[in-house]
C-alpha positions in Angstrom: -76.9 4.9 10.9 -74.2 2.0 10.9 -74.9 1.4 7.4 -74.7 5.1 6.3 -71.3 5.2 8.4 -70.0 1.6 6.5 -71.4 3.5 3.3 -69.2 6.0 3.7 -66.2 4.7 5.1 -66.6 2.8 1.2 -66.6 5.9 -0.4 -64.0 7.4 1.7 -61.7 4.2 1.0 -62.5 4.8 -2.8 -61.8 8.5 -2.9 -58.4 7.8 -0.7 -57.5 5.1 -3.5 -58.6 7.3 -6.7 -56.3 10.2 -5.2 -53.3 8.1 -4.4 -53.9 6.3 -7.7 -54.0 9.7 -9.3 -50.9 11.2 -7.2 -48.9 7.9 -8.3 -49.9 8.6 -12.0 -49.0 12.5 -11.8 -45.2 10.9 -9.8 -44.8 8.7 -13.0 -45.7 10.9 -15.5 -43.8 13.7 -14.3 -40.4 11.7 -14.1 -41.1 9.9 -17.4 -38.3 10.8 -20.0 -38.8 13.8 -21.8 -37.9 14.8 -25.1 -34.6 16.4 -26.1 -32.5 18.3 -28.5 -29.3 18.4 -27.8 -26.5 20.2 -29.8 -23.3 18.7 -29.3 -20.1 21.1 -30.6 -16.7 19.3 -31.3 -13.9 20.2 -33.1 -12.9 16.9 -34.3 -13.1 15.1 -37.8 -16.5 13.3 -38.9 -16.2 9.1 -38.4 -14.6 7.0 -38.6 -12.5 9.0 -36.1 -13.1 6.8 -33.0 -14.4 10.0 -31.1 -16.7 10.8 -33.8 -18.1 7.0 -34.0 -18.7 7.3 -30.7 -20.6 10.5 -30.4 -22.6 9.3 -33.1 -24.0 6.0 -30.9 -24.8 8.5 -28.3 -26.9 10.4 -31.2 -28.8 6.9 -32.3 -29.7 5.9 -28.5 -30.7 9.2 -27.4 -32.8 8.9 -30.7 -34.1 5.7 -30.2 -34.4 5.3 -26.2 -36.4 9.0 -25.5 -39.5 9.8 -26.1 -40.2 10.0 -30.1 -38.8 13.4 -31.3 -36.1 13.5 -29.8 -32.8 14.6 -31.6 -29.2 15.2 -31.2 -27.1 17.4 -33.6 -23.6 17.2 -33.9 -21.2 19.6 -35.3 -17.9 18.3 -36.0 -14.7 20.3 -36.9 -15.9 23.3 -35.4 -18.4 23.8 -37.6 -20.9 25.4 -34.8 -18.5 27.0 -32.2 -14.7 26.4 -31.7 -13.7 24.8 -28.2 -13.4 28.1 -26.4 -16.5 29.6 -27.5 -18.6 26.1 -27.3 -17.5 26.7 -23.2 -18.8 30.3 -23.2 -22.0 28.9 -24.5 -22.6 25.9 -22.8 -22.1 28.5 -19.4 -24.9 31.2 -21.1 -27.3 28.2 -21.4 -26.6 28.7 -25.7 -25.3 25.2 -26.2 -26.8 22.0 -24.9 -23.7 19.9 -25.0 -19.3 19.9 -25.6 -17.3 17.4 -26.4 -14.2 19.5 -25.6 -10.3 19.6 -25.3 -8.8 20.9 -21.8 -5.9 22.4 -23.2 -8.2 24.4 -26.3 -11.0 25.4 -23.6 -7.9 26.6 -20.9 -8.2 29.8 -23.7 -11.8 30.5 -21.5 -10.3 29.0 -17.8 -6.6 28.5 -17.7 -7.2 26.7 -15.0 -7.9 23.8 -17.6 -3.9 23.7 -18.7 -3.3 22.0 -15.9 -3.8 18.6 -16.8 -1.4 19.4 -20.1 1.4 18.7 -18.2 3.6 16.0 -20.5 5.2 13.4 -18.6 2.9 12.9 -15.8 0.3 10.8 -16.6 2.4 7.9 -18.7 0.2 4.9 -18.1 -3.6 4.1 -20.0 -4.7 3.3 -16.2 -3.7 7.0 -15.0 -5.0 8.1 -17.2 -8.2 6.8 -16.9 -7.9 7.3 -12.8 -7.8 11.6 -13.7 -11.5 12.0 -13.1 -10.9 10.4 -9.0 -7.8 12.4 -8.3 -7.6 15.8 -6.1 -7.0 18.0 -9.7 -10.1 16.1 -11.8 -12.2 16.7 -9.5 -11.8 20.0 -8.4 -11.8 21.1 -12.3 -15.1 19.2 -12.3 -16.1 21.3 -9.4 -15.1 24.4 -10.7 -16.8 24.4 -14.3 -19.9 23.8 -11.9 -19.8 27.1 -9.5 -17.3 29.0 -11.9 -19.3 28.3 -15.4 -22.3 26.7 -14.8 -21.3 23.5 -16.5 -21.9 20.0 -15.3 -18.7 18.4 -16.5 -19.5 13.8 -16.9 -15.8 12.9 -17.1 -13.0 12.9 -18.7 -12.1 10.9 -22.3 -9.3 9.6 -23.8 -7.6 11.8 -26.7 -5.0 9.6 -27.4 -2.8 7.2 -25.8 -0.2 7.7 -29.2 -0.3 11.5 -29.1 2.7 12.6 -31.6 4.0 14.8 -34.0 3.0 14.5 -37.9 4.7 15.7 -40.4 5.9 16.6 -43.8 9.0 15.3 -43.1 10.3 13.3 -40.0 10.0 15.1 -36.7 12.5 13.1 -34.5 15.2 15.2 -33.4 16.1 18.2 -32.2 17.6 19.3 -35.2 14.5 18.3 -37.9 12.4 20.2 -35.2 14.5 23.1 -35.6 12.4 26.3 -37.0 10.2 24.4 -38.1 6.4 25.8 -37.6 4.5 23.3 -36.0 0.3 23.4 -35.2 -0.4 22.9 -31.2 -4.3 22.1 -30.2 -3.7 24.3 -27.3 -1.5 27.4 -25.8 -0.3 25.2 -23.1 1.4 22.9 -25.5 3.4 25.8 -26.9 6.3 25.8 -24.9 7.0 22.1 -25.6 7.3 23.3 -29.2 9.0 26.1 -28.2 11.6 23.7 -25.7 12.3 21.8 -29.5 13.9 25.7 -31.5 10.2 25.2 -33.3 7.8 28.1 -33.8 4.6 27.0 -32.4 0.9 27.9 -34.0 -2.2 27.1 -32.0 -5.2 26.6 -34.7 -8.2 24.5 -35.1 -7.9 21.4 -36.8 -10.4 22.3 -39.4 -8.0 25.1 -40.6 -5.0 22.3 -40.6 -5.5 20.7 -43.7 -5.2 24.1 -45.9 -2.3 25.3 -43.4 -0.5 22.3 -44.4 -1.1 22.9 -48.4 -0.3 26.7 -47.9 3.0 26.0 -45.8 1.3 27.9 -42.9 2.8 24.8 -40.8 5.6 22.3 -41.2 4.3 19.4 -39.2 1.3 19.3 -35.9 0.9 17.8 -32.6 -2.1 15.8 -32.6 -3.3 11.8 -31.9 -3.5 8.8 -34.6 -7.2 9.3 -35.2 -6.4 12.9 -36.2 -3.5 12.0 -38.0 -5.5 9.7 -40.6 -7.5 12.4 -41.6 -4.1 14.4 -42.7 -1.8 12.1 -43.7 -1.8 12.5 -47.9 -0.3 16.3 -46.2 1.4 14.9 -43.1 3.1 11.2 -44.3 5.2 11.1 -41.1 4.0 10.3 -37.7 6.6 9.8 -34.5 5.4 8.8 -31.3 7.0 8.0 -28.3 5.0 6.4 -25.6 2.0 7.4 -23.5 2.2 11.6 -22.6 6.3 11.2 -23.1 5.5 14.4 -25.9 2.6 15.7 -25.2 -0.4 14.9 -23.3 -4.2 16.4 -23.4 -7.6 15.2 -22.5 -11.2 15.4 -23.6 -14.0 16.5 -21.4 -17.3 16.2 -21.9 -19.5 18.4 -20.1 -23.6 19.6 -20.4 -24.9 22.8 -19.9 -26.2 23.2 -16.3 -28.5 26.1 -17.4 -30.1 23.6 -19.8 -29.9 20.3 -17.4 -31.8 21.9 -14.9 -35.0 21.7 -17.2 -34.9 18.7 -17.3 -36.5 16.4 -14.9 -34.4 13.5 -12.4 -35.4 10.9 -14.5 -34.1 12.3 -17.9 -31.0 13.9 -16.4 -30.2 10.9 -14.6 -30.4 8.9 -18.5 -28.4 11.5 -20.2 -25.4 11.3 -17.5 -25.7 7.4 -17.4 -25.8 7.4 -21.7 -22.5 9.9 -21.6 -20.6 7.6 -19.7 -21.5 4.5 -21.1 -19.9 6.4 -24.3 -16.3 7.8 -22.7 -16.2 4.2 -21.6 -16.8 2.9 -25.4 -15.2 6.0 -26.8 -12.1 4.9 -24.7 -12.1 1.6 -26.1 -12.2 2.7 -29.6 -9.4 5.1 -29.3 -7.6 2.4 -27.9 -8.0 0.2 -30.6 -8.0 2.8 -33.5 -4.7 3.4 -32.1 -3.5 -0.3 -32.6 -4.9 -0.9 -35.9 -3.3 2.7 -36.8 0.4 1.9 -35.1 0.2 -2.2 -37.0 -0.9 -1.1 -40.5 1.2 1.9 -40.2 4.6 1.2 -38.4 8.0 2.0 -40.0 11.0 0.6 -38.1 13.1 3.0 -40.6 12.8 6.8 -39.5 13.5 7.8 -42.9 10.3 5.9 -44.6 6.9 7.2 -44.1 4.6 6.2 -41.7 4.0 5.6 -37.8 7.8 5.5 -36.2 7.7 4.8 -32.5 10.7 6.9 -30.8 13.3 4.6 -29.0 13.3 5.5 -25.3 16.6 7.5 -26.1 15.7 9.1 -29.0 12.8 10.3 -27.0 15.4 11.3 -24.3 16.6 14.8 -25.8 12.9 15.7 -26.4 11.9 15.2 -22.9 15.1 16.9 -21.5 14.3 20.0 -23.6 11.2 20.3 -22.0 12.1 19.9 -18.6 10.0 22.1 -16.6 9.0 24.6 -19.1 5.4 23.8 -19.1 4.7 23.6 -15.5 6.9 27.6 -15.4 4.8 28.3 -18.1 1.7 27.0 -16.3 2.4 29.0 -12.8 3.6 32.1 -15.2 -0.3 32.2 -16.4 -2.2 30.8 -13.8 -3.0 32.7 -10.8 -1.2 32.4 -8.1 -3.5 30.0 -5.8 -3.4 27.8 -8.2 0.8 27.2 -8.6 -0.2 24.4 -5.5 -2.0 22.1 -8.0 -0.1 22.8 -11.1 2.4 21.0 -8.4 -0.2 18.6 -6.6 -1.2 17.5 -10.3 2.2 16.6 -10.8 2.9 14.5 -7.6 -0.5 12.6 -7.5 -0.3 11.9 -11.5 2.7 10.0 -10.8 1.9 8.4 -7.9 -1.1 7.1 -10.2 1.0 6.1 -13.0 2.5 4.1 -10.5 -0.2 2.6 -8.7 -1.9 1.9 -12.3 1.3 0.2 -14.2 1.3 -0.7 -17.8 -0.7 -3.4 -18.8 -2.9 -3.4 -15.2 -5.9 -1.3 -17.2 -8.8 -3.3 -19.1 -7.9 -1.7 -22.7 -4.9 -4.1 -22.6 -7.0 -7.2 -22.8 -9.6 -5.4 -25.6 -10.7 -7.7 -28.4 -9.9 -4.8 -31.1 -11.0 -7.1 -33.8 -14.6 -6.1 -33.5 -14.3 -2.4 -34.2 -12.1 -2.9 -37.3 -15.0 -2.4 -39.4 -16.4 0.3 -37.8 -13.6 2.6 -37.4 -12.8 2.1 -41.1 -16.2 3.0 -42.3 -16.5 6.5 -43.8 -20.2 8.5 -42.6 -22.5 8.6 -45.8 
């Protein structure tokens, strides 16, 4: 009897082992990555736009770290949807992934204007600071319960966002009726502050705009003015959000994230913002390479004139509030508090985060020359 019990105390000890063993295997399989296809709309230029470099790293280490298969698909210049419509999908569960502009997707939730505010954020660490402050934070929460969008953070557009054109655009009076491309409705009355005629498009329609005299000049960073500058030889900047200021955000379908297991979620968000953080960094430096090979000290030559703080002065006097009434003129009225609360805690950040205190002042740009000057085959 002992010897049947010991024999099957064994057997029990073996069948415990072979079911854990088999539970642990089921555990490991089931959180393993799993294969993707992601589909990621942008209205941007193709590389080497810094944005577009980086989207395509994401692309070869989703590629080359999931399971065999995998794929990601991006479409650039608004070749699959434009901004507004890429946020419409992404909350019916239609597109996997947006790399989008606030002040373009505000056309689906105004509620994303209010980061467009010029003036506020004026330093890179800020800037950077926007996704931990009271407004990032609850646009983050509200694409979740309002669209269904898990939104990864916010990334830089530009820290050199300026006004290209035909001609010089430096004064009040060479702004003058002139018609002038915006990236986004909340823009427009900065235009409109300058006696110019404002025209919200996509920037895959600017190039032929600019041939057909459509437009006279556009508001847009360096990286977009390279792609435009045989139409657009002047480019006038004036420091960090004095003109203009606008942010990417990059944000996944929560219809299609919740497919997906912990384990390949989890490598998705931690792949996304390893590439704001390089995405950042080439920006930065696409900037400086831009601004030193570019730079005119003589307004009346062509190429990359950086405003003096009082020729910049009129500009920024013109605008005065007009954004922010414009803002609390569209946006319901609960949310005229954080058009406000924006305003205060973005300046208190600027602050707090001074120039030169942020890491992309100490970047080694050398390394990226290269790459940001390499056309996509």
């Amino acid at each position: 009897m002992k010897f049947i019990m010991s024999k099957l105390s064994v057997l029990g000890l073996i069948s415990l082992f072979a079911i854990t063993l088999g539970f642990e295997k089921n555990i490991a399989k089931a959180e393993s990555l799993q294969k993707v296809t992601i589909r990621i709309s942008a209205d941007i230029p193709p590389p080497p736009m810094p944005t577009s470099v980086a989207m395509e790293w994401f692309k070869k280490k989703v590629e080359t770290e999931f399971p065999s298969g995998s794929k990601v698909r991006i479409y650039y210049a608004g070749a699959l949807y434009k901004d507004p419509d890429a946020m419409t999908a992404m909350s019916q569960g239609n597109l996997e992934m947006g790399w989008l502009v606030s002040g373009k997707t505000a056309a689906t939730d105004i509620w994303l204007s209010i980061v467009g505010q010029p003036g506020v954020l004026t330093t890179a660490g800020a800037v950077h600071d926007l996704i931990n402050q009271p407004t990032g934070k609850m646009l983050q929460k509200r694409l979740k319960d309002k669209h269904n969008i898990e939104m990864f953070g916010f990334a830089d557009i530009s820290f050199a966002l300026g006004m290209a054109g035909k001609k010089r655009l430096l004064t009040l009076d060479t702004m003058k009726d002139r018609k002038i491309r915006t990236f986004a409705a909340g823009v427009n009355p900065t235009v409109s502050s300058w006696g110019a005629s404002p025209v919200v498009m996509s920037f895959g329609d600017v190039p032929s705009a600019l041939e057909s005299g459509v437009i006279d000049g556009v508001i847009t960073s360096i990286g977009g003015w390279r792609a435009i500058t045989e139409q657009t030889p002047f480019y006038t900047i004036a420091g960090i959000s004095t003109v203009a200021f606008d942010t990417y955000w990059v944000g996944a379908s929560s219809k299609w994230m919740s497919k997906l297991n912990k384990t390949t979620q989890d490598k998705i968000r931690s792949l996304i913002n390893e590439t704001i953080v390089y995405q950042n960094k080439l920006n930065w430096c696409n900037d400086q390479f831009a601004i030193n090979k570019y730079k005119t000290t003589d307004p009346s030559k062509p190429g990359i004139y950086q405003a003096t703080a009082a020729e910049a002065a009129p500009l920024q006097k013109a605008i005065g509030t007009n954004v922010a009434d414009f803002l609390k003129e569209k946006l319901p009225d609960d949310a005229d508090a954080w058009v406000d609360r924006f305003l205060k805690d973005g300046k208190a950040a600027s602050v707090k985060f001074g120039p030169g205190t942020d890491p992309v002042y100490k970047l080694d740009c050398s390394k990226y020359k290269d790459l940001l000057s390499k056309k996509k085959k």
